[in-house]
C-alpha positions in Angstrom: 17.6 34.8 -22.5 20.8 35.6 -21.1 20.9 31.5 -19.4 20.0 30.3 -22.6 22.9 32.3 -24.5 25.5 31.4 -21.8 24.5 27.5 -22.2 24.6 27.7 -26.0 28.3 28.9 -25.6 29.4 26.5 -23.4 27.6 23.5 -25.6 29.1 25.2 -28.7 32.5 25.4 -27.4 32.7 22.7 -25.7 34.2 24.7 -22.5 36.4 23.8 -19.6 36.4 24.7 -16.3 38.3 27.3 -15.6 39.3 29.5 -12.3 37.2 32.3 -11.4 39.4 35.4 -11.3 38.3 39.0 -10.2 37.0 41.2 -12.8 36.4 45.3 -11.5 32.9 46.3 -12.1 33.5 49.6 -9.9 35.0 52.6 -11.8 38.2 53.2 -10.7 39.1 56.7 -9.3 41.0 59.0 -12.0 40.7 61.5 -14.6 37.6 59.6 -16.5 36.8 60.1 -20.4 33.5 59.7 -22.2 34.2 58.5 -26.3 31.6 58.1 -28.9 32.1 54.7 -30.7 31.7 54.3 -34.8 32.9 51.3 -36.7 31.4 47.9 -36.6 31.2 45.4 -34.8 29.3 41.1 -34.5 27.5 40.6 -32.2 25.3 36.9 -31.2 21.7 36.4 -30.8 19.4 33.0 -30.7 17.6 31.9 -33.2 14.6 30.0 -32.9 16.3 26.4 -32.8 18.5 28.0 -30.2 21.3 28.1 -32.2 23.7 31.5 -32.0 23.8 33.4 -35.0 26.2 36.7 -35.8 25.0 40.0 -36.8 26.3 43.1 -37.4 26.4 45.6 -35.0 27.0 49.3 -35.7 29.3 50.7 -33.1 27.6 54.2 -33.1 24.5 52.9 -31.8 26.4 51.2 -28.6 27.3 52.3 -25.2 30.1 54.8 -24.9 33.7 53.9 -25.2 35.2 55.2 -21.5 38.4 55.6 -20.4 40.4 56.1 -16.6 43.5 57.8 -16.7 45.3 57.0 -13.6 47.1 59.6 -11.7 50.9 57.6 -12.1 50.4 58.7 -16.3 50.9 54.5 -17.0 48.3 53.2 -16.3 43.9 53.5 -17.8 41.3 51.6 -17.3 39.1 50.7 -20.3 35.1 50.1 -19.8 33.3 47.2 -22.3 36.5 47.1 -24.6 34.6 44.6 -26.6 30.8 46.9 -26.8 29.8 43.7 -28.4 29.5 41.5 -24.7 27.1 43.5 -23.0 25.2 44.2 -26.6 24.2 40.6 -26.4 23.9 39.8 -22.6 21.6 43.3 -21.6 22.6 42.6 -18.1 26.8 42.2 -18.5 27.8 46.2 -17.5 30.8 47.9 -16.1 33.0 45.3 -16.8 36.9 47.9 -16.4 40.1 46.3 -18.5 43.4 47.3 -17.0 45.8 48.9 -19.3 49.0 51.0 -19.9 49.8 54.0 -21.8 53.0 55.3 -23.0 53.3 58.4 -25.5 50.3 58.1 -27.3 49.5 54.2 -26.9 47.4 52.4 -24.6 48.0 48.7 -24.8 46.0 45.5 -23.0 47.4 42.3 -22.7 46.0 39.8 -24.7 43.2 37.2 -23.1 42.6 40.2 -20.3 39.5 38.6 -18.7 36.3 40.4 -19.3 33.7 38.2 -18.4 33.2 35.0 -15.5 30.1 33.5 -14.4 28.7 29.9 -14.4 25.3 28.6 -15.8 22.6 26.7 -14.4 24.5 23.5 -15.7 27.2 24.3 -13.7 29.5 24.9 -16.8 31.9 28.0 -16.1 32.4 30.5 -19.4 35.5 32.9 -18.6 35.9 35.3 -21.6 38.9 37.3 -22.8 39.6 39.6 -25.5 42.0 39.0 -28.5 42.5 39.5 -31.9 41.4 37.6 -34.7 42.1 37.4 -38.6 39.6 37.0 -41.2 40.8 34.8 -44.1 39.0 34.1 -46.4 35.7 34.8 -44.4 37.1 32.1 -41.6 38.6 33.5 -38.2 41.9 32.8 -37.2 43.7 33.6 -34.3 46.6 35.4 -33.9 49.8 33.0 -34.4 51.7 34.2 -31.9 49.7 36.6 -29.8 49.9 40.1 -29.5 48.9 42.3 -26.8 45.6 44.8 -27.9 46.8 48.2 -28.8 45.0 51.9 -29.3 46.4 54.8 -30.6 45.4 58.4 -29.3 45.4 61.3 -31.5 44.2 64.2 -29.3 40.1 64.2 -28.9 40.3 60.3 -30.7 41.3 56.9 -29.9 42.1 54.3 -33.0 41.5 50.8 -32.2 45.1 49.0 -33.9 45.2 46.2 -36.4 48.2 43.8 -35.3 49.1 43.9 -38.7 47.7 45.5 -42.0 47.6 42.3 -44.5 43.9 41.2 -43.8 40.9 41.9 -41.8 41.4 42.0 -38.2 38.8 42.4 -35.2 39.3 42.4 -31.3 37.2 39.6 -30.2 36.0 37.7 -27.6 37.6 34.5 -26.8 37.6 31.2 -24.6 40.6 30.2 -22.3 41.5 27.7 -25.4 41.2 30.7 -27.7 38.2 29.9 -29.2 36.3 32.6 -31.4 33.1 33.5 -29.4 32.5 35.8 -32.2 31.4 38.9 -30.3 33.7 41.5 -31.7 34.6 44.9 -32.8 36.6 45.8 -36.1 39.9 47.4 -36.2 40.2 50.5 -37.5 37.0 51.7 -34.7 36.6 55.0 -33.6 36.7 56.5 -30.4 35.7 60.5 -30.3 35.6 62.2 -27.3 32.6 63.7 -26.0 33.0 67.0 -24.2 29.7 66.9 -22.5 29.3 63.7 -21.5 33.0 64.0 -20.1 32.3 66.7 -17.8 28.7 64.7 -16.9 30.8 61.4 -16.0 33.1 63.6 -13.6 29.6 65.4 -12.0 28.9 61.7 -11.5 31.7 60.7 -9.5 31.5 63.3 -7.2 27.4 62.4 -7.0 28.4 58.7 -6.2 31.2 59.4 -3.5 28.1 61.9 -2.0 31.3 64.6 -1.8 30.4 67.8 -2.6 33.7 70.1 -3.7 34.2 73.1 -1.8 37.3 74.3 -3.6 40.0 72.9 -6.2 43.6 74.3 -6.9 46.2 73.3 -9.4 49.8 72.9 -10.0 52.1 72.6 -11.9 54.9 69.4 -12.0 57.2 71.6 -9.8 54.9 72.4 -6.8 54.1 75.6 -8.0 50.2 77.3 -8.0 48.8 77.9 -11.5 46.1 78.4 -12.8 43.9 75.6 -14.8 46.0 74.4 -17.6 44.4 74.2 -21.3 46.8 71.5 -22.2 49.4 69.0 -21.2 49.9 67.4 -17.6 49.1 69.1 -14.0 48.2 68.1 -10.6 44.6 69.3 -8.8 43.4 69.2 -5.2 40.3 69.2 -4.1 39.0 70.2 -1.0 35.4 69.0 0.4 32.8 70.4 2.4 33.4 67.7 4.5 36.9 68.5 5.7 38.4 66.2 3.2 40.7 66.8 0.5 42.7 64.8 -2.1 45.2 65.5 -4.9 45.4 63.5 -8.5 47.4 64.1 -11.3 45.9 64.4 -14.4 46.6 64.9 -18.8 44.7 68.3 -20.4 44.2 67.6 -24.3 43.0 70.9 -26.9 
């Protein structure tokens, strides 16, 4: 299904070839954060002609919305901004979009690759994400550009509208910046999940087959404290294995 869905693409969008580039599939070491999505979202499936078609998709009933906050405080990474993607190719996973943050913004440049891979026909699809308008029910793209933006309000995220005269959604789109359609609509919601937050972290450790002995914190000046309810502090951790390491990391209520 997935082939077929790739092909209709490129036939529908008449693609061009265009250079591989290296996406992250690996989840990037740093303070990691599990959101429930709601909003809505299109996402594509074949009909029986093996034409695409758009449908809605209900955002709550996707994968989770997961952030990496980076121990430098600038820089996240952003898992499946666009849930949409791997919604309608089941295999496309762990596809990580680098980002910034400053005060309470995380921003992605606009056409950040989040897909590459080449059909059987040897046509290439590279997709990116930017945002679209809806005008009277057509899509337009964003004349000029703007990078993707999200807005953090302690235990929620806010997908941004460029702009608040129309509809806007964060899309998929070719190197030409063609719609692909596969989108999510602005105004989403990201909510943190406390359990699912501290299971991710259990994960990590899991994965790196470390297994924590001991972990200390600190304040910004050096000093031992103990674990912080709020704002910014630095932990080490010390393994079984003789191994230790030290990250930087934010503490919302």
């Amino acid at each position: 299904m997935r082939k077929l869905l790739l092909l209709a693409l490129a036939i529908n969008f008449g693609l061009s070839m265009n250079a591989q580039e290296a996406l992250l599939s690996n989840r990037p070491d740093g303070l990691v954060k599990v959101y429930d999505r709601s909003g809505k979202g299109i996402k594509l499936q074949q009909a029986d002609d093996g034409s695409l078609e758009m449908t809605t998709l209900n955002l709550s009933e996707a994968t989770d919305f997961e952030v990496v906050f980076m121990a430098d405080n600038k820089t996240v990474y952003v898992k499946n901004p666009i849930v949409a993607l791997p919604e309608t190719f089941a295999d496309v996973t762990n596809r990580w979009v680098k980002g910034s943050i400053k005060g309470n913004k995380i921003t992605i440049p606009h056409k950040s690759l989040i897909f590459s891979t080449q059909t059987d026909k040897g046509e290439n699809v590279s997709i990116y994400m930017g945002y679209y308008g809806i005008d009277n029910n057509q899509a337009v793209p964003m004349n000029p550009s703007v990078d993707i933006t999200y807005t953090m309000n302690e235990d929620q995220i806010t997908l941004d509208a460029p702009k608040n005269d129309k509809t806007y959604v964060l899309s998929c789109i070719a190197a030409d910046d063609s719609w692909f359609r596969m989108s999510e609509y602005t105004g989403a919601i990201y909510t943190l999940n406390k359990e699912k937050t501290a299971n991710s972290i259990n994960i990590i450790n899991k994965e790196n087959k470390l297994e924590v002995a001991e972990e200390t914190f600190y304040d910004l000046s050096g000093r031992k404290c103990t674990k912080p309810n709020e704002g910014i502090a630095i932990k080490q951790t010390k393994f079984k294995n003789g191994t230790q390491k030290s990250e930087k990391f934010i503490i919302n209520k």
